[in-house]
C-alpha positions as CSV (number, residue, x, y, z in Angstrom):
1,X,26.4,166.4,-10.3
2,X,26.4,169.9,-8.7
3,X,24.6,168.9,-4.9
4,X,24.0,172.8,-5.0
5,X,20.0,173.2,-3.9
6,X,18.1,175.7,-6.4
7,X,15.0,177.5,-4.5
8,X,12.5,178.7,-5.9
9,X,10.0,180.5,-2.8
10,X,6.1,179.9,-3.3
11,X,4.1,183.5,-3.9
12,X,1.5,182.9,-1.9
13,X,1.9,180.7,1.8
14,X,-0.6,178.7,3.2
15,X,-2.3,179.5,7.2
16,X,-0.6,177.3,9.5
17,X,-3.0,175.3,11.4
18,X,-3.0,175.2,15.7
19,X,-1.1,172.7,17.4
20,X,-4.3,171.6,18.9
21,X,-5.7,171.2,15.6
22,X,-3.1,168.9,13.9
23,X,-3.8,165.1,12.8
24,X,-1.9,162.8,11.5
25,X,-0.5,163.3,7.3
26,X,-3.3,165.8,6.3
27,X,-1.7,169.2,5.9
28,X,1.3,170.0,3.6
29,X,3.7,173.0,3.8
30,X,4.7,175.0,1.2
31,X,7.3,174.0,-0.4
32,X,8.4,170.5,-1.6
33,X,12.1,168.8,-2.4
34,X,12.7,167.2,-6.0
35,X,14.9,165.5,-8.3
36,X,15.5,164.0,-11.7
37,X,17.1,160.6,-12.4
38,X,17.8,159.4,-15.7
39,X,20.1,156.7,-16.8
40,X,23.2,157.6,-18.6
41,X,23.2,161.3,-16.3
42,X,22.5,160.5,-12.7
43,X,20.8,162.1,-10.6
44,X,20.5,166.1,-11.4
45,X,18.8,169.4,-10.5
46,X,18.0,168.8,-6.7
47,X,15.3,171.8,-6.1
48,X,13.4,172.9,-3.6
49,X,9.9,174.2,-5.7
50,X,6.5,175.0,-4.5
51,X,4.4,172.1,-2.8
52,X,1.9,171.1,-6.0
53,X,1.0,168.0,-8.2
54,X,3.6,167.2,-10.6
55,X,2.5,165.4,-13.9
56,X,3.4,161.5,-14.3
57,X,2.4,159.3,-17.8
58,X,0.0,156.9,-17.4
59,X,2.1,154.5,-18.3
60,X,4.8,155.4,-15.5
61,X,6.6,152.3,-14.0
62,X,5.6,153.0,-10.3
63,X,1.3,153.0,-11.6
64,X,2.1,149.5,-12.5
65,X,4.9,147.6,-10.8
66,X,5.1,149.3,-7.5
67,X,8.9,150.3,-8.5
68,X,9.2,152.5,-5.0
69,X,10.6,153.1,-1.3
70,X,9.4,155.8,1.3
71,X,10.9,156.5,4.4
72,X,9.5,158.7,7.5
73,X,11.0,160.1,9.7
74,X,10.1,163.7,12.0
75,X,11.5,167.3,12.9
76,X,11.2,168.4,16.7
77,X,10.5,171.5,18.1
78,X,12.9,171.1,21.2
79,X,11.6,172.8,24.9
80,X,14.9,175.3,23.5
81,X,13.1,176.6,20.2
82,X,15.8,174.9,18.3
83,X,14.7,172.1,15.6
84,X,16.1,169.3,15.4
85,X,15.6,165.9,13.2
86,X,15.4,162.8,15.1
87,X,18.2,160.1,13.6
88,X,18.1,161.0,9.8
89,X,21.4,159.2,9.3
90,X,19.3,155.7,10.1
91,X,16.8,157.0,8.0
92,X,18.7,157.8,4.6
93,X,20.9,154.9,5.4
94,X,17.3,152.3,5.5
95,X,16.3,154.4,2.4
96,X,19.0,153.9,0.6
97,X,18.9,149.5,1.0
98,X,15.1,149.9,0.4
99,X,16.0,151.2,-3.2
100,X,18.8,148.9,-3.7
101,X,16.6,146.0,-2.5
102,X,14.3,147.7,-5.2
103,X,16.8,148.6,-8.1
104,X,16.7,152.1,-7.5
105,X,19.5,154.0,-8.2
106,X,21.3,155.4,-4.9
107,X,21.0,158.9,-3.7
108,X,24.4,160.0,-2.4
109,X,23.7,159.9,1.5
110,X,25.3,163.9,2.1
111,X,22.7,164.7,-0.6
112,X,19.6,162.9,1.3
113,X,21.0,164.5,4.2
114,X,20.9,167.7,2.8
115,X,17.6,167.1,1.2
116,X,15.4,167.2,4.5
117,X,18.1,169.5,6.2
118,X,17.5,172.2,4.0
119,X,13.4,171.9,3.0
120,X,13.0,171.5,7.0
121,X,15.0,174.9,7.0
122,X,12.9,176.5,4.7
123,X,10.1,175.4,6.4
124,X,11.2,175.8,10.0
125,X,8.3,177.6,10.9
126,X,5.6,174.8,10.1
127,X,7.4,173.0,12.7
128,X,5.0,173.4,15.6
129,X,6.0,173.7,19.3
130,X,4.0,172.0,21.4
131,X,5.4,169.2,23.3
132,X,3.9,165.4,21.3
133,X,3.3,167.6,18.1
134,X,5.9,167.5,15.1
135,X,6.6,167.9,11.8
136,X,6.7,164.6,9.6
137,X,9.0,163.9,6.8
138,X,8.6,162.0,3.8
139,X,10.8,161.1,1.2
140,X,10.0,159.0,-1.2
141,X,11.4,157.9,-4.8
142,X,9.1,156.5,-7.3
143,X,10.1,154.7,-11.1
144,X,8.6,157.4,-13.5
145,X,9.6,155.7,-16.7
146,X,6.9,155.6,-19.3
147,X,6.7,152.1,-20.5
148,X,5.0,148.8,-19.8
149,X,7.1,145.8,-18.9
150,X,8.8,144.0,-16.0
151,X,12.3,145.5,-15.6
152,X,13.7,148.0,-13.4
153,X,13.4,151.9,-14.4
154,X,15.5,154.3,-16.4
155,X,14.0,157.3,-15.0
156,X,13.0,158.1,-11.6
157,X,12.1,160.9,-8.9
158,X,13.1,162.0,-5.8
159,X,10.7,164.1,-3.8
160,X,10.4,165.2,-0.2
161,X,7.3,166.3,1.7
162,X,6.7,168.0,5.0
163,X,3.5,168.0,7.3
164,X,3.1,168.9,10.5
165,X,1.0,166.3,12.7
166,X,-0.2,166.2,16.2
167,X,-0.1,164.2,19.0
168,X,-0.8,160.4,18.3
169,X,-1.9,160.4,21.7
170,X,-3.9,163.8,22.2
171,X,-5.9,162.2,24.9
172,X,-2.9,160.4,26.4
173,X,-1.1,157.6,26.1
174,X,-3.6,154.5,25.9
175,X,-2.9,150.7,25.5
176,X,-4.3,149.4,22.3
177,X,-6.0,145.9,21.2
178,X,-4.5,144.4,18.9
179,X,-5.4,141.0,16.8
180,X,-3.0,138.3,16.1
181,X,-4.0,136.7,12.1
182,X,-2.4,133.9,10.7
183,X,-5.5,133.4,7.7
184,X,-3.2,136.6,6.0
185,X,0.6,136.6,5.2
186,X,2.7,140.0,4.9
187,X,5.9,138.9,3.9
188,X,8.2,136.2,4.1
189,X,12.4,135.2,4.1
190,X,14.0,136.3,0.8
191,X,10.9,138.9,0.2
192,X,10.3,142.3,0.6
193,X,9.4,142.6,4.4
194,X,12.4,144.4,5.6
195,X,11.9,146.9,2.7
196,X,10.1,150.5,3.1
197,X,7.9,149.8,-0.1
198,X,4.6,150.7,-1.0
199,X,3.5,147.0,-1.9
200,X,4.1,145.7,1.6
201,X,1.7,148.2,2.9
202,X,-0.8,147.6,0.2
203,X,-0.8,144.1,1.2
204,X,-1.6,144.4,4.9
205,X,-4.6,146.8,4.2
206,X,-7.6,143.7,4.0
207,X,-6.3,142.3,7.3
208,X,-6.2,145.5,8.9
209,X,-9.6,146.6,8.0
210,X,-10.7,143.2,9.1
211,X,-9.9,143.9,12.2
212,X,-11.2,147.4,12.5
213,X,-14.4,145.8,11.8
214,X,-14.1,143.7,14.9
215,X,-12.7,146.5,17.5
216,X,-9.0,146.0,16.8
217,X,-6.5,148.8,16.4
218,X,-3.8,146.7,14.5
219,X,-2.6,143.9,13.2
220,X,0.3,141.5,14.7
221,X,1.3,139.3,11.6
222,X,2.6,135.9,12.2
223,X,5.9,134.1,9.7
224,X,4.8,133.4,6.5
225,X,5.8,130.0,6.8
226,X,5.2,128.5,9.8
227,X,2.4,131.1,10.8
228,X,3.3,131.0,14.6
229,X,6.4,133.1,15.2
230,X,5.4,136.9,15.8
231,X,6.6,139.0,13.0
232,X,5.5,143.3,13.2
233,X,2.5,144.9,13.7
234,X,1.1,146.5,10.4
235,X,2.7,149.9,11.6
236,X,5.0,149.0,14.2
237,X,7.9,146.4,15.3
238,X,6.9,144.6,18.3
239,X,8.5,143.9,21.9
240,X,7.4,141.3,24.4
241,X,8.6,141.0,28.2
242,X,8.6,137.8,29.7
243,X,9.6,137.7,33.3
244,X,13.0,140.0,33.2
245,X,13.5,139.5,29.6
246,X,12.7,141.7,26.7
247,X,12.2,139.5,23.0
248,X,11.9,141.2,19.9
249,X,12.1,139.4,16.3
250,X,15.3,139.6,14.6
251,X,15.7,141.3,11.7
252,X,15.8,138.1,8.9
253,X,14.5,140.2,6.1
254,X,10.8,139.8,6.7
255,X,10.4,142.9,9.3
256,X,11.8,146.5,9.0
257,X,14.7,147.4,10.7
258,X,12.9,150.1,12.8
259,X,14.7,153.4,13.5
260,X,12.7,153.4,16.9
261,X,13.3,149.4,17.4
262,X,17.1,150.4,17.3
263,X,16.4,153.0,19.8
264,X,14.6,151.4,22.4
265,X,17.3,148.6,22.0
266,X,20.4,150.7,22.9
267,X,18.4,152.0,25.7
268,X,17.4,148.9,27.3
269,X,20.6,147.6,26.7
270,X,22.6,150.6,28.7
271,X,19.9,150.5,31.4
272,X,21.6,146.8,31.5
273,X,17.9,144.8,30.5
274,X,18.0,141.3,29.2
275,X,17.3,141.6,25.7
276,X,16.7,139.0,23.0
277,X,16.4,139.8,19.1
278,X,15.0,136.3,18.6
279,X,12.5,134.1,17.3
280,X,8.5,134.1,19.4
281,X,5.7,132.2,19.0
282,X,2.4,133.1,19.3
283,X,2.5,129.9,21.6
284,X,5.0,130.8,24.1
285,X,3.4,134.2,24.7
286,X,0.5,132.6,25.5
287,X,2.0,130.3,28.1
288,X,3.8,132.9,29.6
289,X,0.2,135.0,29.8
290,X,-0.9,131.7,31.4
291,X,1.4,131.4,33.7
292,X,1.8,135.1,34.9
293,X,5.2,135.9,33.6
294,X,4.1,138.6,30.2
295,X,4.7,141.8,31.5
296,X,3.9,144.3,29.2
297,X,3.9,144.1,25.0
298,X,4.5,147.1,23.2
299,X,5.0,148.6,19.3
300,X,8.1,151.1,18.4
301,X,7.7,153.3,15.3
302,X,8.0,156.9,14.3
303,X,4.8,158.1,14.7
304,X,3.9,156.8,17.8
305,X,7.3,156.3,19.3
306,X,6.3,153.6,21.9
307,X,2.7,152.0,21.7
308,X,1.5,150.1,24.7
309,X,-0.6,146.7,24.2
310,X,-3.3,146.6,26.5
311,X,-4.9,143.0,24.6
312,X,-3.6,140.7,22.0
313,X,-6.6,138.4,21.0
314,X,-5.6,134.8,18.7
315,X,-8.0,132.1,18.0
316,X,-10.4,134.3,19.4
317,X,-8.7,134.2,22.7
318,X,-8.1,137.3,24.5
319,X,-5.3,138.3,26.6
320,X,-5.2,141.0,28.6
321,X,-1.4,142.0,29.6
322,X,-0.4,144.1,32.7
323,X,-4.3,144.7,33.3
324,X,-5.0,146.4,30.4
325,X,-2.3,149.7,31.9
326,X,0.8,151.2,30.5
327,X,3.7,148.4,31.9
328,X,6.7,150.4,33.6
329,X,9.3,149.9,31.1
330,X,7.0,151.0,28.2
331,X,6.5,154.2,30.0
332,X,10.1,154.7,30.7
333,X,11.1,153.9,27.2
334,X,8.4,156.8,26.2
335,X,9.9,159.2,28.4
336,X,13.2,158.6,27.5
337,X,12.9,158.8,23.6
338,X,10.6,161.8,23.6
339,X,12.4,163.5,26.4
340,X,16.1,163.7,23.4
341,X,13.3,164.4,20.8
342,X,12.5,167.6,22.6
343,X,15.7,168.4,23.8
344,X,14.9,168.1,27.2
345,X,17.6,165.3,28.1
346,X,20.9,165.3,26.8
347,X,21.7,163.5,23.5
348,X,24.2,160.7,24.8
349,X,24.0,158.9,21.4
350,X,24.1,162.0,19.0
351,X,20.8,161.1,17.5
352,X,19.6,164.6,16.9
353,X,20.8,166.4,14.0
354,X,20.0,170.7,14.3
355,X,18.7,172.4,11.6
C-alpha cells in the first residue's frame, strides 16, 4: 500500500472560534483523515477530505456489535508558536492493542503517525494559542461491514478528527467530588477494561449520571470481583498518597494504560517518590483518611492532565482529603506536564513530536 496522503482542500473554511470561547469536543475543523480496509487488500487510499458525514449501512458491524477503538490524544500551541503533539507514539502504540484486543486489523504505526502529523499540519491554524487551550485529536476505527452476525469484520474505517477545546479548568484548577460505587461494575480481569472501546464507556454512563444527580463530578469504580480494590475513575486513572507513598492500580487488564498515568509515573519516579503500581482498597484509604496519613488523591488523563480530589464519598461517607485544596504534588505534577506541553521546559523524555 502506497502510505502517500491524497488532499483534497475544503472550498469553503469554517470561522475559528476565540480561545475564550472554546469547550470541550463541540467544534470541528475543516478537514478530516480517512481510510478503507477491506480483507484480501489491506488498508488503502489514506486521504485527507473535507470534514462531513460519511454514509454507513444500517446494517454496519459497529451499529450492532460495538466492533471499535478510539484514542485521544492533543496538539499544543507551545509559548514558541511551534505545535507540537504531546506523546503520539504511546498513543498509536495503545491504539493499535485496542484493535488487536478487538480484531481490528493493524494500522502500520509510521502510517498512524503520519495520519495526525499531517491533518494537524493542514490544520495548524485551528490550533489555538492560549496557554490551557488545545487542539484535540481523535482517531478512531470503526467495523463498517454490512451484515448481521457475531464475527469480526471484513471491512473497516479509519478516520481522524480535530477540535480545538478550551481550558478544562477556565476558572482554575478546582478539586472535584467524586463518588466511590460498588452497586455498578465497569470491567473486570480477562475483559475489555484496558481497551479504548466505545462499549466500556457506554457501560459507565448510568453510574455516572447517578452521581451527577447527587452532586458528584465522577465516578471511582471498584474490581469487578471483589468490589473493594480501587480501579479508574470513569474518565481518569487514579493516584492515591499515603504518608510518602504514591499507589496507583496496576495495569491487570481491567484499567487503561493511561498516556498521562505513564507520565506522571516517570516523573515521580526521577523526582525519586515512592511509588507503588499495586492493588487499594476502598478500606485502606479510608483508614489512612482516619488516621491522618491520605495526602492528596488525584485523576491523570488527557483532557484534564492532572485532576485534584477534593472528596471521595463511599457508603455515604464523606472524606474530605488535604482540606478540600490542591495537595503539593498534584500541583507540581500539573506544572510539570503542562509546562513540556507548552514548550516552556525542556523535553528531557522526547515526548513532544513537532509538526
Amino acid at each position: 500500500m502506497s502510505d502517500t496522503i491524497r488532499i483534497t482542500r475544503a472550498a469553503t473554511l469554517k470561522p475559528h472560534p476565540k480561545d475564550s470561547e472554546l469547550a470541550f469536543g463541540t467544534v470541528f475543523t475543516d478537514h478530516m483523515f480517512r481510510m478503507d480496509y477491506k480483507e484480501g487488500k489491506g488498508w488503502f487510499d489514506p486521504r485527507i477530505e473535507p470534514y462531513a458525514p460519511f454514509l454507513l449501512e444500517p446494517a454496519a458491524a459497529v451499529l450492532h456489535y460495538a466492533q471499535e477503538v478510539f484514542e485521544g490524544l492533543k496538539a499544543f500551541r507551545g509559548v514558541d508558536g511551534k505545535v507540537r503533539l504531546f506523546r503520539p507514539q504511546k498513543h498509536v502504540e495503545r491504539m493499535a492493542n485496542s484493535a488487536k484486543r478487538m480484531c481490528i486489523p493493524p494500522l502500520d504505526p509510521e502510517l498512524a503517525l503520519k495520519s495526525f502529523l499531517t491533518l494537524v499540519g493542514v490544520e495548524k491554524e485551528w490550533v489555538p494559542a492560549t496557554v490551557g487551550t488545545s487542539l484535540y485529536v481523535r482517531p478512531t476505527i470503526i467495523a463498517n461491514e454490512a451484515f448481521l452476525g457475531v464475527r469480526p469484520a471484513h471491512a473497516y474505517l479509519y478516520f481522524v478528527i480535530l477540535s480545538p477545546v478550551g481550558a478544562y479548568y477556565p476558572e482554575g484548577m478546582a478539586p472535584v467530588k467524586i463518588l466511590v460505587v460498588d452497586k455498578y461494575v465497569r470491567a473486570v480481569e480477562g475483559g475489555v477494561g484496558g481497551v479504548k472501546t466505545a462499549g466500556n464507556y457506554a457501560a459507565s454512563l448510568y453510574a455516572s449520571e447517578e452521581a451527577k444527580h447527587a452532586g458528584f463530578t465522577q465516578v471511582l469504580w471498584l474490581d469487578g470481583v471483589h468490589r473493594k480494590y480501587i480501579d479508574e475513575v470513569g474518565t481518569m486513572n487514579i493516584m492515591v498518597k499515603i504518608g510518602d507513598e504514591v499507589i496507583t492500580p496496576p495495569l491487570t487488564g481491567t484499567i487503561l494504560p493511561g498516556v498521562t498515568r505513564d507520565s506522571a509515573l516517570t516523573l515521580m519516579r526521577e523526582w525519586d517518590l515512592k511509588v507503588s503500581e499495586r492493588q487499594i482498597s476502598i478500606d485502606e484509604a479510608i483508614l489512612a483518611h482516619k488516621q491522618g496519613t491520605l495526602k492528596e488523591v488525584w485523576g491523570t488523563g488527557t483532557a484534564a492532565v492532572i485532576s485534584p480530589v477534593g472528596e471521595l464519598t463511599y457508603k455515604g461517607e464523606k472524606m474530605v482529603i488535604n482540606g478540600g485544596e490542591i495537595g503539593p504534588l498534584t500541583r507540581k505534577l500539573y506544572d510539570a506536564i503542562v509546562a513540556i506541553q507548552y514548550a516552556q521546559a525542556p523535553d528531557a523524555h522526547n515526548w513532544t513530536v513537532e509538526v
